[in-house]
Legacy VTK file of the C-alpha trace (Angstrom):
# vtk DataFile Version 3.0
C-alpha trace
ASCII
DATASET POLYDATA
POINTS 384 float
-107.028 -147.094 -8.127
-106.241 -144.313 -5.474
-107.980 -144.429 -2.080
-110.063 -141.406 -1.201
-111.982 -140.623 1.919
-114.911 -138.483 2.157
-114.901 -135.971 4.571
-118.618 -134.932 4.845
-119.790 -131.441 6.151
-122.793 -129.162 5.815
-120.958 -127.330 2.855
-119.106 -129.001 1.063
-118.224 -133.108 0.521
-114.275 -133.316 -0.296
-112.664 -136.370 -1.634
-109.001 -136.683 -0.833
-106.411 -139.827 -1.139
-105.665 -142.258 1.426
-102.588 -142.626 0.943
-100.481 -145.515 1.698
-100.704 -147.126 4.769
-97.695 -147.583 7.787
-94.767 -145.893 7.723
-95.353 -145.975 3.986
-97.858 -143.013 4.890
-95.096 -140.523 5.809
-93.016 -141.069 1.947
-94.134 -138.493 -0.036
-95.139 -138.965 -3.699
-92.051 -138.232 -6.080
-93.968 -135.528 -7.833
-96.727 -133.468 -5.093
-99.987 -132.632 -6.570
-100.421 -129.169 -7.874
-97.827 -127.628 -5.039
-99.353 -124.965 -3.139
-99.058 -123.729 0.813
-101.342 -125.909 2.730
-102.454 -128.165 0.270
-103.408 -131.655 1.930
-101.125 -134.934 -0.171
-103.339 -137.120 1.787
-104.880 -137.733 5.030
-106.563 -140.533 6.897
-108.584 -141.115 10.309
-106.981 -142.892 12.697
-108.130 -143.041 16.549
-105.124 -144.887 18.121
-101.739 -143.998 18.963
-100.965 -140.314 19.350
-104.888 -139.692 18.419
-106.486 -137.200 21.104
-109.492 -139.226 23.043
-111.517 -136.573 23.543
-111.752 -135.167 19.722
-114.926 -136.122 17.282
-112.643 -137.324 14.772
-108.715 -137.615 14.584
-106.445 -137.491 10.930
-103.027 -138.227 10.366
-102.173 -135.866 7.097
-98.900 -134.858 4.706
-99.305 -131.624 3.326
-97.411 -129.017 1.438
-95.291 -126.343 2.569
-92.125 -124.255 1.068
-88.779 -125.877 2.587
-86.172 -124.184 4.179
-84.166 -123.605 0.811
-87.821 -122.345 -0.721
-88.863 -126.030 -2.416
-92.204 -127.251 -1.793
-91.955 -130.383 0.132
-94.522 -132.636 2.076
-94.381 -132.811 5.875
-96.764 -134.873 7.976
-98.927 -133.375 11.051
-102.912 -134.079 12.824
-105.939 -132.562 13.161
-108.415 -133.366 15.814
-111.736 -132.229 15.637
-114.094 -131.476 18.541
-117.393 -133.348 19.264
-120.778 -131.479 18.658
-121.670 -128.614 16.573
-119.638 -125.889 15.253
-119.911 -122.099 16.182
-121.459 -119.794 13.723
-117.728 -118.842 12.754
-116.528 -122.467 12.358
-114.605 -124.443 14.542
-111.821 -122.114 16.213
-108.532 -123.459 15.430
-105.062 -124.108 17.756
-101.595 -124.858 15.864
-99.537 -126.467 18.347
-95.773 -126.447 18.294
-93.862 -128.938 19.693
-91.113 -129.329 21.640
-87.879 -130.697 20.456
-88.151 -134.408 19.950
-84.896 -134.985 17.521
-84.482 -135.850 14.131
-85.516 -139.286 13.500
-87.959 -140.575 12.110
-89.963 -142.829 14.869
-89.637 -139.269 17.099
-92.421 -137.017 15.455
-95.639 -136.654 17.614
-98.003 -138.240 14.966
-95.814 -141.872 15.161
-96.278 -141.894 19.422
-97.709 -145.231 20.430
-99.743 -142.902 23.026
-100.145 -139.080 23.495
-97.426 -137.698 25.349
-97.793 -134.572 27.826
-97.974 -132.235 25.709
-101.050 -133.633 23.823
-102.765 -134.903 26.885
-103.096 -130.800 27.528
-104.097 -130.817 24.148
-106.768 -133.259 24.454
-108.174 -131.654 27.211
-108.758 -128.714 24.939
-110.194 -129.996 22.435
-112.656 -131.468 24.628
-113.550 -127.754 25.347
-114.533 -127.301 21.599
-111.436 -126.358 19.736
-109.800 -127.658 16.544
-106.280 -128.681 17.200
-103.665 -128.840 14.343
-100.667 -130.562 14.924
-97.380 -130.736 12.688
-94.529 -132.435 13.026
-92.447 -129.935 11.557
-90.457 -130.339 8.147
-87.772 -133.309 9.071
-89.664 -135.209 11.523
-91.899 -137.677 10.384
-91.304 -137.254 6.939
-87.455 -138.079 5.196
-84.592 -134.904 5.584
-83.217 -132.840 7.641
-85.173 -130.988 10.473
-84.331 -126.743 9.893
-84.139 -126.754 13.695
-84.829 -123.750 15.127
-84.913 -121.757 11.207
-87.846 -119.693 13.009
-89.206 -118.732 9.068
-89.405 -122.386 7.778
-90.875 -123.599 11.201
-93.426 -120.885 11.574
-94.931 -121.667 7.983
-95.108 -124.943 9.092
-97.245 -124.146 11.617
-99.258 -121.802 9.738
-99.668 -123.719 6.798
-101.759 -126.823 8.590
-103.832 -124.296 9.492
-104.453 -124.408 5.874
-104.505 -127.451 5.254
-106.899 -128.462 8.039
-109.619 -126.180 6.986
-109.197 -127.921 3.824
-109.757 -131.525 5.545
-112.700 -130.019 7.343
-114.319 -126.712 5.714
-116.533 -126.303 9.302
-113.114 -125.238 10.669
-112.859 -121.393 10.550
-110.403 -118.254 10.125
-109.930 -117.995 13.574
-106.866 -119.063 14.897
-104.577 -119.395 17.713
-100.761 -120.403 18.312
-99.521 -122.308 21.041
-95.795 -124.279 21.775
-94.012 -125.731 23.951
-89.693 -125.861 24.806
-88.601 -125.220 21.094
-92.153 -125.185 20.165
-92.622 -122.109 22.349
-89.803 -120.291 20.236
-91.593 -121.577 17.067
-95.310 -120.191 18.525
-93.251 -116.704 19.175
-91.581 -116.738 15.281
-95.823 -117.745 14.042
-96.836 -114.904 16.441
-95.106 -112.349 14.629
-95.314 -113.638 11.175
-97.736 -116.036 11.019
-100.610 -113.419 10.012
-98.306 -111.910 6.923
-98.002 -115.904 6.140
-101.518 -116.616 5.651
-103.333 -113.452 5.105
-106.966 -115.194 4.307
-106.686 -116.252 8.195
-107.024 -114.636 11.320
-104.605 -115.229 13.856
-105.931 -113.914 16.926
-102.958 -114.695 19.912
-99.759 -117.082 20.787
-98.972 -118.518 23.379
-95.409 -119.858 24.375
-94.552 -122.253 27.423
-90.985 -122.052 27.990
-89.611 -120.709 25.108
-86.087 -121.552 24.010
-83.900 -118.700 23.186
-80.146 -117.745 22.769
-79.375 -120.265 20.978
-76.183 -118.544 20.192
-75.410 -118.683 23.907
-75.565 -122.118 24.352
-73.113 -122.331 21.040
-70.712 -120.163 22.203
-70.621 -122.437 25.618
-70.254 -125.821 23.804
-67.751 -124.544 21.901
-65.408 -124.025 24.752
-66.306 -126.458 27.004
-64.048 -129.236 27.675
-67.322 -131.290 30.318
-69.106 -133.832 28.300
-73.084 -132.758 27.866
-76.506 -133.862 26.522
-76.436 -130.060 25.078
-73.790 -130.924 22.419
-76.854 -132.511 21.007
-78.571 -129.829 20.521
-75.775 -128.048 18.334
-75.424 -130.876 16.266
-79.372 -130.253 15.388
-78.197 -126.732 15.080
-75.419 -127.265 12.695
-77.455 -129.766 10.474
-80.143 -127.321 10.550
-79.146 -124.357 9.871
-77.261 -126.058 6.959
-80.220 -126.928 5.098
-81.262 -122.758 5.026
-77.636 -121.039 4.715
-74.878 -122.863 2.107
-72.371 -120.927 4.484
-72.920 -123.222 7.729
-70.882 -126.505 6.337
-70.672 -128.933 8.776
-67.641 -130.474 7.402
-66.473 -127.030 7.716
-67.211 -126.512 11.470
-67.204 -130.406 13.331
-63.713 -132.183 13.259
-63.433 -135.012 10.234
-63.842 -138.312 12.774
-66.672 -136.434 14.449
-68.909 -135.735 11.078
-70.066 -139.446 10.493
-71.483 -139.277 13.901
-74.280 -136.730 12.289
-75.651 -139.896 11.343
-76.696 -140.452 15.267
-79.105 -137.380 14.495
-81.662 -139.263 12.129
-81.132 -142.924 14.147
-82.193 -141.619 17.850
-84.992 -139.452 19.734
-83.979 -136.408 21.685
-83.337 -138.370 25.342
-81.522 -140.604 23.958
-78.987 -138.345 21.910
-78.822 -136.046 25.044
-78.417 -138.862 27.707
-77.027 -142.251 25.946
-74.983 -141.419 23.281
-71.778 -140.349 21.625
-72.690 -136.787 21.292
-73.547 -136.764 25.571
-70.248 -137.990 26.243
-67.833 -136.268 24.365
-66.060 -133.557 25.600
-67.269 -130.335 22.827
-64.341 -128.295 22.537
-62.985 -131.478 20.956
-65.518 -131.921 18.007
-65.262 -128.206 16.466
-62.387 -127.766 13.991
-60.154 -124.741 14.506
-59.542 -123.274 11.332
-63.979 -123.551 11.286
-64.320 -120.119 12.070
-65.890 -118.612 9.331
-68.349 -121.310 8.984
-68.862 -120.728 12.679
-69.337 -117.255 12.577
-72.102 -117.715 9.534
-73.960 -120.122 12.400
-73.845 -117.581 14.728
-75.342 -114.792 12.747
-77.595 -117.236 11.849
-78.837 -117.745 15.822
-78.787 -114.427 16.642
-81.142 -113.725 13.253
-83.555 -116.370 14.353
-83.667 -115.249 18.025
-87.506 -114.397 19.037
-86.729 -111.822 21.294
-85.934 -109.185 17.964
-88.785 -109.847 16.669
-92.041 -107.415 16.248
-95.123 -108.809 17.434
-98.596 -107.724 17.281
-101.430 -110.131 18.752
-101.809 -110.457 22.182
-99.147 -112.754 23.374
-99.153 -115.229 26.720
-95.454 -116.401 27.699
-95.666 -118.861 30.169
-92.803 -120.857 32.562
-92.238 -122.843 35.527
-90.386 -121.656 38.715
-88.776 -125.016 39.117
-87.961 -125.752 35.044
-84.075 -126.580 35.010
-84.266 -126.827 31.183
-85.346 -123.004 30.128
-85.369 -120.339 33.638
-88.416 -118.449 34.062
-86.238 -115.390 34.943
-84.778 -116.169 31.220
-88.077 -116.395 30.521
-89.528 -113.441 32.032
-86.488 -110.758 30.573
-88.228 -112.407 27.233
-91.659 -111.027 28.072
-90.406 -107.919 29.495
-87.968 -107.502 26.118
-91.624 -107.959 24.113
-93.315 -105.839 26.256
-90.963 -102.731 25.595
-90.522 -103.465 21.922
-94.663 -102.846 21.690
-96.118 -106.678 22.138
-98.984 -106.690 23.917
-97.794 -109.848 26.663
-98.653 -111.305 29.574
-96.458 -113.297 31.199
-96.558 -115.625 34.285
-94.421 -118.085 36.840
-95.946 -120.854 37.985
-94.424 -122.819 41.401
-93.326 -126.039 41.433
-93.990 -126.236 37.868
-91.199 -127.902 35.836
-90.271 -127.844 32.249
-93.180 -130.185 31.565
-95.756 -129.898 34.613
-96.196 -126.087 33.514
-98.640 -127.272 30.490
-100.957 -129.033 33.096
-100.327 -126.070 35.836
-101.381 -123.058 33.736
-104.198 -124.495 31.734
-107.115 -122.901 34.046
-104.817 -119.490 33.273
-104.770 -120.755 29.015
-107.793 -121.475 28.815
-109.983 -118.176 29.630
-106.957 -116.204 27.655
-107.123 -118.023 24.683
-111.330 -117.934 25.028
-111.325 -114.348 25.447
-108.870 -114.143 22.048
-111.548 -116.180 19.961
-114.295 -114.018 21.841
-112.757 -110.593 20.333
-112.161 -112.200 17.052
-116.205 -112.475 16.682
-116.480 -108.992 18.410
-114.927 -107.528 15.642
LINES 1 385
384 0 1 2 3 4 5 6 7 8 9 10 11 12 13 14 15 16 17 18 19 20 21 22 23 24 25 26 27 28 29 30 31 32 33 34 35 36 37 38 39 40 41 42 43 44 45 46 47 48 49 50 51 52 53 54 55 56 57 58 59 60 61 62 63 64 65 66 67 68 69 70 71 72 73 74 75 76 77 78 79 80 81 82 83 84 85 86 87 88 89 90 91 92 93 94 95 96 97 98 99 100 101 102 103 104 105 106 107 108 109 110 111 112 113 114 115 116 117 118 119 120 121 122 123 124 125 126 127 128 129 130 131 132 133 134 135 136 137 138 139 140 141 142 143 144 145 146 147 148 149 150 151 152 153 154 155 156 157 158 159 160 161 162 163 164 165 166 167 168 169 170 171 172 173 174 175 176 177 178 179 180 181 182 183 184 185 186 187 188 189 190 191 192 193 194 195 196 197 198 199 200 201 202 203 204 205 206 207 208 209 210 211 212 213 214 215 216 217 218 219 220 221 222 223 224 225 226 227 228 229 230 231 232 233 234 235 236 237 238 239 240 241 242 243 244 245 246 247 248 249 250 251 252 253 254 255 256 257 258 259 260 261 262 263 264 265 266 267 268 269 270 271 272 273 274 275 276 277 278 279 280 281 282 283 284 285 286 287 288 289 290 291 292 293 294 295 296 297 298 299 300 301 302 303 304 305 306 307 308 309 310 311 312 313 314 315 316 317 318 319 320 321 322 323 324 325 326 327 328 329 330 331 332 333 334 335 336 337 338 339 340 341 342 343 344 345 346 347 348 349 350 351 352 353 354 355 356 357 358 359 360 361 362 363 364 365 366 367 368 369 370 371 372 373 374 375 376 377 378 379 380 381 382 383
């Protein structure tokens, strides 16, 4: 017999599996239910962990969304749900991005033993009455390969638990809001701009991107030539392996030299410090690990980048970029000829520097900045 829960709410009373419980919980069923955008596998409460303190009522859930190669798979991701009462248009809802956390398994936010920085921001608002939706993305968490940076795949991630949690909780409502953080911030930018054609039953009302990684074809280019050891050969190894899972012409045995491919395997074993501080990939020189005659395969990666890039694309809700002065990982000048780049391409953007903020302080910094701007948003949606 299948476990259900019973999500009741003043509409509707849904009954939806269990599923297993563990790390069983994040293996999908061989054969998904009925595949469709959004559609919930199974979900569960759970109030430990990565759970936000503040919400009503936390789930852990897999859901379906199309892969990077256009196969529905399952991917895991949360939903916290405010205490009290609903608004008369349901619950407004935020899909948070995250930042880059790696490729293994144990690294998605759902499996933290407690919520990091990013979702103690979080927490505090959904204690200010909104829904938050988190994935994990398609890779982490759940088995494969994470499309990193593939701005399509990872925007419909984030749109399609927006889905999926109105399904989980019907008082939730067609109002709704992106927000990210490092690559996350990239990945709110891509749902900015496409995450309304996406999901055309919602209403996406604004984005809003702290520190927003971009030119990633820069920092290929660099690696590529380098001959100092760095953390940031890392990072092109998630490149390589995924941007390989959404173009057949990026072959890694094609671009990485033959007794550096086996070392992919790091990617799926280790989280995101420790690939970038304690491992093979932080201490090898790059300009050793790319094969020579790779240039084709090479070239198809850069195209790739450049394609995916954030700054190109069109945007049309009101958009808040966000950075800190003192961030050594993404520059707010960087940053800033982002926003301006927007601004003269027709996105309607604000963009700000905060002092002293670093990479991660600048979530706690801006929030009394977020907050009012992503009130006002929800505030015009009803308007309307």
């Amino acid at each position: 017999m299948v476990a259900s829960i019973v999500l009741a709410v003043t509409t509707a009373a849904l009954s939806i599996s269990l599923g297993p419980s563990g790390d069983a919980f994040y293996t999908p069923p061989r054969a998904l239910p009925s595949p469709s955008e959004g559609s919930v596998v199974w979900a569960q409460p759970f109030d430990s962990g990565s759970a936000l303190p503040s919400a009503a009522k936390n789930y852990r859930m897999l859901y379906q969304t199309l892969s990077s190669n256009g196969v529905f798979v399952a991917i895991s991701g949360t939903l916290a749900i405010p205490k009290g009462a609903p608004p008369p248009r349901g619950w407004p809802l935020i899909s948070w991005a995250h930042a880059t956390v790696g490729n293994a398994p144990q690294c998605a936010p759902s499996r933290r033993p407690t919520p990091n920085v990013e979702q103690q921001m979080l927490d505090e608002l959904v204690r200010r009455g909104y829904a938050i939706a988190q994935t994990d993305y398609e890779g982490n968490g759940t088995p494969g390969i994470h499309p990193y940076m593939v701005a399509g795949t990872l925007a419909r991630d984030v749109t399609d638990i927006v889905t999926a949690s109105r399904e989980l909780d019907p008082q939730i409502g067609r109002d709704w809001i992106v927000m990210g953080h490092s690559e996350g911030g990239s990945v709110a930018l891509a749902t900015a701009a496409l995450g309304q054609q996406l999901a055309p039953n919602l209403n996406l009302v604004g984005g809003v991107a702290y520190a927003p990684v971009v030119n990633a074809e820069g920092t290929l280019a660099y690696e590529v030539h380098s001959d100092s050891p760095s953390g940031a050969l890392a990072i092109v190894g998630l490149l390589i392996e995924g941007f390989a899972t959404a173009d057949p012409r990026v072959v890694p045995s094609q671009i990485l030299e033959p007794n550096f491919l086996p070392l992919l395997g790091e990617l799926q074993q280790h989280c995101i410090d420790d690939l970038m501080d304690h491992s093979v990939w932080s201490s090898t020189a790059p300009a050793t690990v790319f094969r020579p005659e790779g240039e084709a395969a090479i070239e198809a990666l850069y195209a790739d980048l450049r394609q995916n890039d954030v700054v190109y694309f069109s945007i049309s809700v009101p958009t808040f970029i966000l950075n800190g002065v003192s961030d050594i990982m993404v520059s707010s000048e960087r940053t800033m000829a982002v926003a301006d780049h927007l601004r003269r391409n027709g996105t309607p953007v604000t963009f700000k520097a905060y002092l002293g903020a670093t990479h991660a302080s600048v979530l706690a910094a801006s929030l009394n900045d977020v907050a009012p701007w992503i009130a006002l948003r929800f505030a015009d949606a009803g308007a309307r």
